[in-house]
KOLTI-381499 format. One record per residue (C-alpha): residue number from 1; x, y, z; residue in one letter. Coordinates in steps of 0.1 Angstrom, whole numbers. Each point is the difference from the previous one (the first is absolute). Example, Ala and Ser with C-alpha at 12.3 -4.5 7.8 and 13.67 -1.06 7.14 Angstrom:
<site 1; <123; -45; 78>; 'A'>
<site 2; <14; 34; -7>; 'S'>
REM end
This chain:
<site 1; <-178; 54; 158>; 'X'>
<site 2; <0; -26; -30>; 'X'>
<site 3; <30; 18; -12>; 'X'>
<site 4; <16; -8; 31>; 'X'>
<site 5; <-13; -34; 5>; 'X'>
<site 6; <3; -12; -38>; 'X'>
<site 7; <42; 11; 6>; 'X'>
<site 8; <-3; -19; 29>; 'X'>
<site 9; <-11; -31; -13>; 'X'>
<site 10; <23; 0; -28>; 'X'>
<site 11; <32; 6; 17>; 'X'>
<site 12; <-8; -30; 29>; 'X'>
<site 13; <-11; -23; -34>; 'X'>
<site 14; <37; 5; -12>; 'X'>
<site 15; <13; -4; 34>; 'X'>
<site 16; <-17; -39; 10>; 'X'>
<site 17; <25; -22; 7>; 'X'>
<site 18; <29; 25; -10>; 'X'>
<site 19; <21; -15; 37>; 'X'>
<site 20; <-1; 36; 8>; 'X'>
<site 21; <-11; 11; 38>; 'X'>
<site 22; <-38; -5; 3>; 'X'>
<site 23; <-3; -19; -31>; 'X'>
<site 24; <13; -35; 5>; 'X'>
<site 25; <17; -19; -28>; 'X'>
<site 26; <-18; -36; -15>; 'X'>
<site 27; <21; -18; 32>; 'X'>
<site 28; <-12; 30; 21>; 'X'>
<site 29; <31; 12; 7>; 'X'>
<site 30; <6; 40; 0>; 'X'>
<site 31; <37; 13; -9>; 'X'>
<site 32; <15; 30; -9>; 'X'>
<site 33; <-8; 16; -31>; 'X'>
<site 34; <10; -19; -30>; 'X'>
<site 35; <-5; 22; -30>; 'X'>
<site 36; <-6; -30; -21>; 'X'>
<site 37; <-33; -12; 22>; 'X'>
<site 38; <-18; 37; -10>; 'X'>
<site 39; <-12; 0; -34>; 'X'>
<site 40; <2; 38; -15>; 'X'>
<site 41; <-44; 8; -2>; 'X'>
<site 42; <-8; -6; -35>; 'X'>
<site 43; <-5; 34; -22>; 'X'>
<site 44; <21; 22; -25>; 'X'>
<site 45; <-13; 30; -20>; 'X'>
<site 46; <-24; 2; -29>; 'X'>
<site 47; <8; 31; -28>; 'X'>
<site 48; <-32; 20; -3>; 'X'>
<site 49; <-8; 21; -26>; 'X'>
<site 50; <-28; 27; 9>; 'X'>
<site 51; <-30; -24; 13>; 'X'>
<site 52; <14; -29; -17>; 'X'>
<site 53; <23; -26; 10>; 'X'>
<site 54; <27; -8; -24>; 'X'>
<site 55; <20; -27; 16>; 'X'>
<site 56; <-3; -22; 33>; 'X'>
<site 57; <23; -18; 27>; 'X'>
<site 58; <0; -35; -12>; 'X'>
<site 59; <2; -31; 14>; 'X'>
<site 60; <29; -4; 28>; 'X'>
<site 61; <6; 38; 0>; 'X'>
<site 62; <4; 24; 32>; 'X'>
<site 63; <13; 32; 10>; 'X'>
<site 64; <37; -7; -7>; 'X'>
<site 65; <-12; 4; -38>; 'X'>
<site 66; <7; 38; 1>; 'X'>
<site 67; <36; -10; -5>; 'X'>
<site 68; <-6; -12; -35>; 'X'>
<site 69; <-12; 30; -6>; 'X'>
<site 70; <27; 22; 10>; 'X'>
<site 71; <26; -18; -13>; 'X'>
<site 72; <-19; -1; -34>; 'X'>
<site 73; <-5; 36; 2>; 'X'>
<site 74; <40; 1; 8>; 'X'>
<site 75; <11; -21; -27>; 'X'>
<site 76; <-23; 8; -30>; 'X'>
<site 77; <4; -31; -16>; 'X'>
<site 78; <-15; 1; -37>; 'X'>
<site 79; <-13; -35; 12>; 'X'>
<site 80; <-4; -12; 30>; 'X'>
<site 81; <-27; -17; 27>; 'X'>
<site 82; <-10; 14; 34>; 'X'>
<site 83; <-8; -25; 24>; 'X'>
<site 84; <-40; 3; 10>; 'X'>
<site 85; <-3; -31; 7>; 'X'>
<site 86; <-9; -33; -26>; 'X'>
<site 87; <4; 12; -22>; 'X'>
<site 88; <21; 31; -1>; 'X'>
<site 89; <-4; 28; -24>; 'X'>
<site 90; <14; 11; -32>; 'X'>
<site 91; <15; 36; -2>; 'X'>
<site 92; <19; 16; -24>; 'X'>
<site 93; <15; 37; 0>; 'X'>
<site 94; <3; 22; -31>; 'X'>
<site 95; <9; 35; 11>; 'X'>
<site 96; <-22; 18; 26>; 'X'>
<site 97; <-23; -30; -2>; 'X'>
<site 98; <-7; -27; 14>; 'X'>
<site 99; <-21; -35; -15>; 'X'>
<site 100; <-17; -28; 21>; 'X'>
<site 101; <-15; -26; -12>; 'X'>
<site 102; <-14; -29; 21>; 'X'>
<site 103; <15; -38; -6>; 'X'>
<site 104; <-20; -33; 2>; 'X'>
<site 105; <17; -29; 8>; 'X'>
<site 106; <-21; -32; -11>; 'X'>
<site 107; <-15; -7; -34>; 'X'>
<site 108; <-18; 15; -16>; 'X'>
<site 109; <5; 34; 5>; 'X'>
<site 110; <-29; 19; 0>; 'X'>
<site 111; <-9; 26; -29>; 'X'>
<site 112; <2; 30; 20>; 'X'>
<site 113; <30; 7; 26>; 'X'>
<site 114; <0; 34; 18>; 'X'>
<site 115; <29; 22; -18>; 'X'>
<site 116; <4; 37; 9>; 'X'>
<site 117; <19; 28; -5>; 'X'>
<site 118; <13; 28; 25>; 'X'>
<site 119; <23; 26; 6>; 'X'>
<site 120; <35; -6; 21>; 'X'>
<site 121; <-1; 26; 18>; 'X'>
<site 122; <-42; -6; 14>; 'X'>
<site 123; <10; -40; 8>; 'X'>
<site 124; <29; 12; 19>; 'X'>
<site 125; <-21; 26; 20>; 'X'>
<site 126; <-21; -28; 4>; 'X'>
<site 127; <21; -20; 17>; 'X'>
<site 128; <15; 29; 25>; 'X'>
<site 129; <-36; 0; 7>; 'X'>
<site 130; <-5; -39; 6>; 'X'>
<site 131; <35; 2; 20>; 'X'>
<site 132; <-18; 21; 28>; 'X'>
<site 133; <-34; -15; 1>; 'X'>
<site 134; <21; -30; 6>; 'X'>
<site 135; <18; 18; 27>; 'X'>
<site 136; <-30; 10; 19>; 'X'>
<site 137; <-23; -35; -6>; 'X'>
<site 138; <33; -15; 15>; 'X'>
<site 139; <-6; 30; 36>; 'X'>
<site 140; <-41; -15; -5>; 'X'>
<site 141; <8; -35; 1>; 'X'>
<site 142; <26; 6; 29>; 'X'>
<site 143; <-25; 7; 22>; 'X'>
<site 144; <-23; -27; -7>; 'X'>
<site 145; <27; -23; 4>; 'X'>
<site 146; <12; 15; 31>; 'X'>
<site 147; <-39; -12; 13>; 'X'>
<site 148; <9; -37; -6>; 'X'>
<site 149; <38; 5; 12>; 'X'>
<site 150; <8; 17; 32>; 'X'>
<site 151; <41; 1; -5>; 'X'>
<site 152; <3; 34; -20>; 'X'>
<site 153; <28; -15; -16>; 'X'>
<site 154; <-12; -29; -9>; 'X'>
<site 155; <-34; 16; -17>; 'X'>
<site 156; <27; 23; -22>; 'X'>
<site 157; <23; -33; -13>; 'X'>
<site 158; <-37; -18; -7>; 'X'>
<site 159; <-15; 30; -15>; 'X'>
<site 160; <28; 7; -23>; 'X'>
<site 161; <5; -40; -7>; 'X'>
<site 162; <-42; 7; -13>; 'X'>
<site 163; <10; 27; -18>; 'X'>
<site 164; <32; -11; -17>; 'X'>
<site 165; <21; 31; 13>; 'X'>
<site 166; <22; -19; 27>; 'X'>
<site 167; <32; 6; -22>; 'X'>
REM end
């Protein structure tokens, strides 16, 4: 029940005064659905490492990170940056390997930044793993929005506006 009730509540928080049906705009009017008005729910993916974790979603990050990941993991560059949010990560690829190593943006940098090491082949898995979570948290909060939205329709273009998979 909190489950439900905690999903609830954060899905109508990111809805207030969207102009969307049921939740009125700052003038009170309620239009169509305007992509723009729905802020994607704020998230992304940490890398964890048996019980620890190695890197975090930073600030401004959410679910649409998994891109950066794939396309990293498609290009190989021997230096690049994967968006994870402020401030993105460092990676580099050397072989069947893969380097991260966490940024800071403001002085002074601290003395110890996360930096890790792991194999191509296990991040890749990783994120064909993250690609169906993601597939089936987007089916969970479907039917939570479909409790604050009656138009089925509707609730699906909201729930993938959340999400960030309305392309």
């Amino acid at each position: 029940m909190l489950k439900r009730n905690l999903g609830l509540h954060i899905i109508r928080e990111d809805l207030e005064e969207s102009g969307i049906p049921g939740f009125p705009n700052e003038d009170g009017k309620e239009d169509q659905l305007d992509g723009d008005t729905i802020c994607m729910l704020n998230g992304g993916y940490a890398v964890i490492g048996g019980d620890d974790v190695l890197l975090e979603p930073e600030c401004c990050c959410d679910f649409t990170n998994l891109y950066y990941w794939k396309k990293a993991l498609h290009d190989r560059p021997s230096k690049g940056l994967v968006w994870i949010g402020h401030p993105e990560a460092e990676v580099c690829f050397q072989g069947d390997f893969l380097t991260v190593r966490e940024r800071w943006e403001y002085p002074p940098e601290p003395d110890c930044l996360v930096e890790f090491e792991v194999s191509v082949n296990e991040m890749s898995a990783a994120v064909e793993r993250v690609e169906r979570l993601l597939s089936q948290f987007e089916d969970l909060a479907l039917i939570r929005v479909k409790e604050l939205i009656s138009d089925p329709a509707l609730a699906l273009k909201v729930t993938r506006c959340l999400i960030g998979t309305y392309n």
